[in-house]
MDTraj code that builds the backbone (N, CA, C; nanometers):
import mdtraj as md
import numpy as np

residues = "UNK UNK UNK UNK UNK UNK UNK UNK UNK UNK UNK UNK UNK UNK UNK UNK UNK UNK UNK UNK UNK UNK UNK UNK UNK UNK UNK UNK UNK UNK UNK UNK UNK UNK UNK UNK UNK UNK UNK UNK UNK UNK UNK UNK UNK UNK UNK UNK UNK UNK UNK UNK UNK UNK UNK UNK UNK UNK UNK UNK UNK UNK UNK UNK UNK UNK UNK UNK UNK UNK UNK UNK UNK UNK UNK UNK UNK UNK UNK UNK UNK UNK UNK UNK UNK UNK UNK UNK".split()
xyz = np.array([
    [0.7989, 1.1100, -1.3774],
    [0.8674, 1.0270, -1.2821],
    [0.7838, 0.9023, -1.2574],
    [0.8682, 0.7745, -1.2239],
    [0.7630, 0.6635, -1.2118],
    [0.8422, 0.6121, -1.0957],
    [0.7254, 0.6059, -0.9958],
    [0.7092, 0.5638, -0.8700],
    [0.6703, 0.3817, -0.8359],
    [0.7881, 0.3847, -0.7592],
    [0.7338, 0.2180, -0.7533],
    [0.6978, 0.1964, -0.5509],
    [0.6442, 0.1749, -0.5430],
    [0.5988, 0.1056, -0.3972],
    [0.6191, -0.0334, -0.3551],
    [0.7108, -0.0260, -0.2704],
    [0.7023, -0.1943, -0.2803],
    [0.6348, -0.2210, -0.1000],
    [0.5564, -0.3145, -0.1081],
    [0.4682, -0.3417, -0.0031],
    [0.4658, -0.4913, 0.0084],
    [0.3777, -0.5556, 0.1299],
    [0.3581, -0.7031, 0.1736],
    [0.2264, -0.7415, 0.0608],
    [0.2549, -0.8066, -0.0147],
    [0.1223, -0.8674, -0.0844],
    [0.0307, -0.9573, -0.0328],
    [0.0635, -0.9868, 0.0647],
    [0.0259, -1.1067, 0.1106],
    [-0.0865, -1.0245, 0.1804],
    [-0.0697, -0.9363, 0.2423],
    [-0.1944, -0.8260, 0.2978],
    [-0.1662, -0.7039, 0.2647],
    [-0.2254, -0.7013, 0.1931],
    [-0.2575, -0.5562, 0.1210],
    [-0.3539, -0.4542, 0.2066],
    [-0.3894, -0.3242, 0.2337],
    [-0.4267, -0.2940, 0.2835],
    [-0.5061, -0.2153, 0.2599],
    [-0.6540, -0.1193, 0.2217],
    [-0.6966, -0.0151, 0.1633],
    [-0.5939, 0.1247, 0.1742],
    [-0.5696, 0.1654, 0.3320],
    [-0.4231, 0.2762, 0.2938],
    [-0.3712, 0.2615, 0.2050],
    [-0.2719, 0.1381, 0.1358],
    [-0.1968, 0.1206, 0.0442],
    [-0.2994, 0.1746, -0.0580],
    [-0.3911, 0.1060, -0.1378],
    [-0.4716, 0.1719, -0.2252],
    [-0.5086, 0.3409, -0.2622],
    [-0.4958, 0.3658, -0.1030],
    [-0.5626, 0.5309, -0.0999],
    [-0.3986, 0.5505, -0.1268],
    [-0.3214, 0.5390, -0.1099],
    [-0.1441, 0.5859, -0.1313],
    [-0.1450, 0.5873, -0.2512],
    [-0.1699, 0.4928, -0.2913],
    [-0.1553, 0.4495, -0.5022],
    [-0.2574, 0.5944, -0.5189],
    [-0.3686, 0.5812, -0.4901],
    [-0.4324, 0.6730, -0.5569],
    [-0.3667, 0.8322, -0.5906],
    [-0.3307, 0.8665, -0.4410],
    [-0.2859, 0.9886, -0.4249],
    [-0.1534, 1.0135, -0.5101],
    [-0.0342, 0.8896, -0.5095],
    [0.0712, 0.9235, -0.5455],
    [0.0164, 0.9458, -0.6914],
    [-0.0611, 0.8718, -0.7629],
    [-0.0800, 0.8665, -0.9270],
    [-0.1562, 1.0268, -0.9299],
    [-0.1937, 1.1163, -0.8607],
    [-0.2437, 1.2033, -0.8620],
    [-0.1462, 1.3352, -0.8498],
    [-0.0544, 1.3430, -0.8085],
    [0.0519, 1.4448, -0.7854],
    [0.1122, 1.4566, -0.8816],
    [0.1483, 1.5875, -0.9258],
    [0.2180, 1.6668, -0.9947],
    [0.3681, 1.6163, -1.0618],
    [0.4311, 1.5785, -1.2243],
    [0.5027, 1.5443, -1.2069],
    [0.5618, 1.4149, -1.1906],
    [0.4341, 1.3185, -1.1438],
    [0.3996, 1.1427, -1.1404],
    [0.3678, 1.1533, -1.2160],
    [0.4266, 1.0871, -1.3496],
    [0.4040, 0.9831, -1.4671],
    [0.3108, 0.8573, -1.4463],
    [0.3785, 0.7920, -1.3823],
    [0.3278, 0.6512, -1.3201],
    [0.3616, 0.6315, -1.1778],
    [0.2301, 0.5276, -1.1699],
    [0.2628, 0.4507, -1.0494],
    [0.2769, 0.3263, -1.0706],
    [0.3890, 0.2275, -0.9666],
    [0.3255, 0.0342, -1.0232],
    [0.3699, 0.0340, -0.8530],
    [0.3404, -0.1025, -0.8694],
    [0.3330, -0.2054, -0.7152],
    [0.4493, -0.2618, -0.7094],
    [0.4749, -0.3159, -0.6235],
    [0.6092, -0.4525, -0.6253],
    [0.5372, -0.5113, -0.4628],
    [0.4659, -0.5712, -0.5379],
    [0.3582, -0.6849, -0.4001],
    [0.3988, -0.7966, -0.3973],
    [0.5189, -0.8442, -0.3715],
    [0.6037, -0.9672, -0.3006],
    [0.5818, -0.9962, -0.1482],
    [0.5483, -1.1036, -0.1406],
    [0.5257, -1.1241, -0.0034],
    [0.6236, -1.0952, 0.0933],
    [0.5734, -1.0173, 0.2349],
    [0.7365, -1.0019, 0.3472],
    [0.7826, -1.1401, 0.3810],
    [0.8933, -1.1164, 0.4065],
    [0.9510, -1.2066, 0.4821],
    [0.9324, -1.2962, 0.5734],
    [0.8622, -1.2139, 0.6687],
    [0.8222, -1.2763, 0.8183],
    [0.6793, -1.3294, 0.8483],
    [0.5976, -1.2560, 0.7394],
    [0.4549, -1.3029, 0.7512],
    [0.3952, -1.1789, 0.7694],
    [0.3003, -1.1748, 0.8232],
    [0.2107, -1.0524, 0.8578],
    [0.2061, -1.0730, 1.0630],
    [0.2851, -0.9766, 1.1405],
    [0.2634, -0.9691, 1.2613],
    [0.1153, -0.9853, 1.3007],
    [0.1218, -1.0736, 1.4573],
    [-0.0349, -1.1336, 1.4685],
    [-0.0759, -0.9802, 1.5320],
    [-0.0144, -0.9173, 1.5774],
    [-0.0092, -0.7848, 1.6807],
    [-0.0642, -0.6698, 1.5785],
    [-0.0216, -0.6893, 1.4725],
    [-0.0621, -0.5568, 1.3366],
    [-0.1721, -0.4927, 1.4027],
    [-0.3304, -0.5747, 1.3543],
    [-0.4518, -0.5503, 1.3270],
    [-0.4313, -0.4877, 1.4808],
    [-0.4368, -0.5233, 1.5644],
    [-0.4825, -0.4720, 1.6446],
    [-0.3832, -0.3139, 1.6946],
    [-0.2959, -0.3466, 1.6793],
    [-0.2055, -0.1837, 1.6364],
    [-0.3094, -0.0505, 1.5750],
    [-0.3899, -0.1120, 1.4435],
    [-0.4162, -0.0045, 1.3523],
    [-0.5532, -0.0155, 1.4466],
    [-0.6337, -0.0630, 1.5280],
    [-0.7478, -0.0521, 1.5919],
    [-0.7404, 0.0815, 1.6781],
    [-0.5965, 0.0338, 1.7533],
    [-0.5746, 0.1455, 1.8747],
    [-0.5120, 0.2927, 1.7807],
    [-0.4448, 0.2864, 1.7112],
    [-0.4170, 0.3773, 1.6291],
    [-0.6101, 0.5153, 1.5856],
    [-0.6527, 0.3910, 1.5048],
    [-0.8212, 0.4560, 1.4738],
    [-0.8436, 0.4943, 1.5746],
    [-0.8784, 0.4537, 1.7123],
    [-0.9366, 0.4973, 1.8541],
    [-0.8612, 0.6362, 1.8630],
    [-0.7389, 0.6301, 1.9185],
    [-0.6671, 0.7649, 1.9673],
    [-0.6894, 0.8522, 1.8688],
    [-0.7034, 0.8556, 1.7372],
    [-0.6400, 0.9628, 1.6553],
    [-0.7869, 0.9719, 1.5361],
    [-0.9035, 0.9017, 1.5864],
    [-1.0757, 0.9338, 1.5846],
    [-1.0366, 0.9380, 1.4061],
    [-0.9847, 0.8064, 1.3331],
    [-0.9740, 0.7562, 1.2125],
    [-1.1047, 0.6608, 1.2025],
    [-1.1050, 0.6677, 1.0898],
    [-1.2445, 0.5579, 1.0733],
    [-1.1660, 0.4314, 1.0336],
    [-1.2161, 0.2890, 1.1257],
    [-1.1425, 0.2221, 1.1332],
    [-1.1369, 0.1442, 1.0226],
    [-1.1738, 0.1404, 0.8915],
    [-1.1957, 0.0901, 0.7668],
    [-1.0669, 0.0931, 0.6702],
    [-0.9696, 0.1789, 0.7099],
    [-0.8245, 0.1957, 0.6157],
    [-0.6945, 0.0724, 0.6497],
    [-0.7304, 0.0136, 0.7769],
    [-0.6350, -0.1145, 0.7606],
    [-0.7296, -0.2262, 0.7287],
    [-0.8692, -0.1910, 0.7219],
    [-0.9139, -0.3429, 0.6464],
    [-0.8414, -0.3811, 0.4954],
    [-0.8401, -0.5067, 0.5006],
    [-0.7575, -0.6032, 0.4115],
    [-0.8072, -0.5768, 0.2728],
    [-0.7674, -0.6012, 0.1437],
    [-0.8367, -0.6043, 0.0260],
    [-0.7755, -0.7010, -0.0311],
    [-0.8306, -0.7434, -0.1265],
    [-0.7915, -0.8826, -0.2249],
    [-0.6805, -0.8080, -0.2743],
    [-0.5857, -0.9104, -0.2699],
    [-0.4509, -0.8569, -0.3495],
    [-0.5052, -0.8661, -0.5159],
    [-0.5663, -0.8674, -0.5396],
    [-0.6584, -0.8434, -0.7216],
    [-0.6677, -0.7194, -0.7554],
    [-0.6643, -0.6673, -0.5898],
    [-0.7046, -0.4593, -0.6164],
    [-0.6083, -0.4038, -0.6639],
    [-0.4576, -0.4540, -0.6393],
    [-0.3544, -0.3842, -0.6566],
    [-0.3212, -0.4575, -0.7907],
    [-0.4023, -0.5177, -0.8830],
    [-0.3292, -0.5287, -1.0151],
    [-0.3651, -0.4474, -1.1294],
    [-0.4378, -0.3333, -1.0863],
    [-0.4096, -0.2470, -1.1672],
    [-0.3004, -0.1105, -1.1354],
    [-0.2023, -0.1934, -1.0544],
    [-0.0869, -0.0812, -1.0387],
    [0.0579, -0.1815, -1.0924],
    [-0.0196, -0.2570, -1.1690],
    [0.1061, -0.3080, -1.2716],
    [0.1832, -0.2654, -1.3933],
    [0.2766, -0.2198, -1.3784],
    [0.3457, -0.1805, -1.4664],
    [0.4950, -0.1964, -1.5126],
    [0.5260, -0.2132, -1.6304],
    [0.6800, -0.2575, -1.6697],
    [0.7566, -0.1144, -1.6468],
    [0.8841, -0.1528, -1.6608],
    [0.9688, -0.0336, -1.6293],
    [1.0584, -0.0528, -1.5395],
    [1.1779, 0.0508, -1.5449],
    [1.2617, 0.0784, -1.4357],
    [1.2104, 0.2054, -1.3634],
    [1.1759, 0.2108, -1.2256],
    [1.1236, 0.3054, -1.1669],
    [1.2173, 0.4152, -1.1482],
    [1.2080, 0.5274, -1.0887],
    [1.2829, 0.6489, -1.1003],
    [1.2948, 0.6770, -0.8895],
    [1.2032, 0.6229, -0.8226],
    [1.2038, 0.6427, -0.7013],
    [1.1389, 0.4878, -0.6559],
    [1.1860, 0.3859, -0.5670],
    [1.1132, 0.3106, -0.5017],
    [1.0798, 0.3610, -0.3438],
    [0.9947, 0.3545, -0.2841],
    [0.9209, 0.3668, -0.1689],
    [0.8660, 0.2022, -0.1132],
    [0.9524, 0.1492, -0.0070],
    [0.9603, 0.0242, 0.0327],
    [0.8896, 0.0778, 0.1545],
    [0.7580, -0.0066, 0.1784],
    [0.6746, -0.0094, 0.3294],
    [0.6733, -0.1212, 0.3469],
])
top = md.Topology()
chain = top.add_chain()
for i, resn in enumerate(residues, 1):
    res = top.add_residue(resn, chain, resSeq=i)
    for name in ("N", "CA", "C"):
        top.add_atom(name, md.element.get_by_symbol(name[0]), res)
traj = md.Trajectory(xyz[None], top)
């Protein structure tokens, strides 16, 4: 099965990365690719600080909404028609 994710490129996020990882790891996943088109609206100024209070309450290490070069996610490029998209 080949899994496509489609996400904000414009901020990419390490979660997203740890997601790629995991999905390419499960049973049954063929592939994984990206579809990193920028959103629509931009990136909310409110986000970052969302995933701060999120880490606090729920004692996450606050390092999984830091940002990564959208460069990280080009090795989840791949041709194809996907079999499942997953839009975040």
């Amino acid at each position: 099965m080949h899994v496509r994710v489609r996400l904000d490129g414009a901020n990419p996020r390490r979660w997203h990365v740890a997601l790629l990882d995991r999905l390419s790891g499960l049973p049954g996943i063929a592939a994984v690719s990206v579809d990193a088109a920028p959103g629509p609206d931009g990136w909310p100024a409110q986000a970052d600080l969302l995933f701060r209070l999120e880490a606090l309450i729920f004692r996450l290490a606050p390092n999984g909404s830091r940002p990564v070069p959208p460069a990280d996610l080009a090795a989840w490029t791949r041709p194809g028609t996907p079999d499942l998209v997953l839009d975040l």
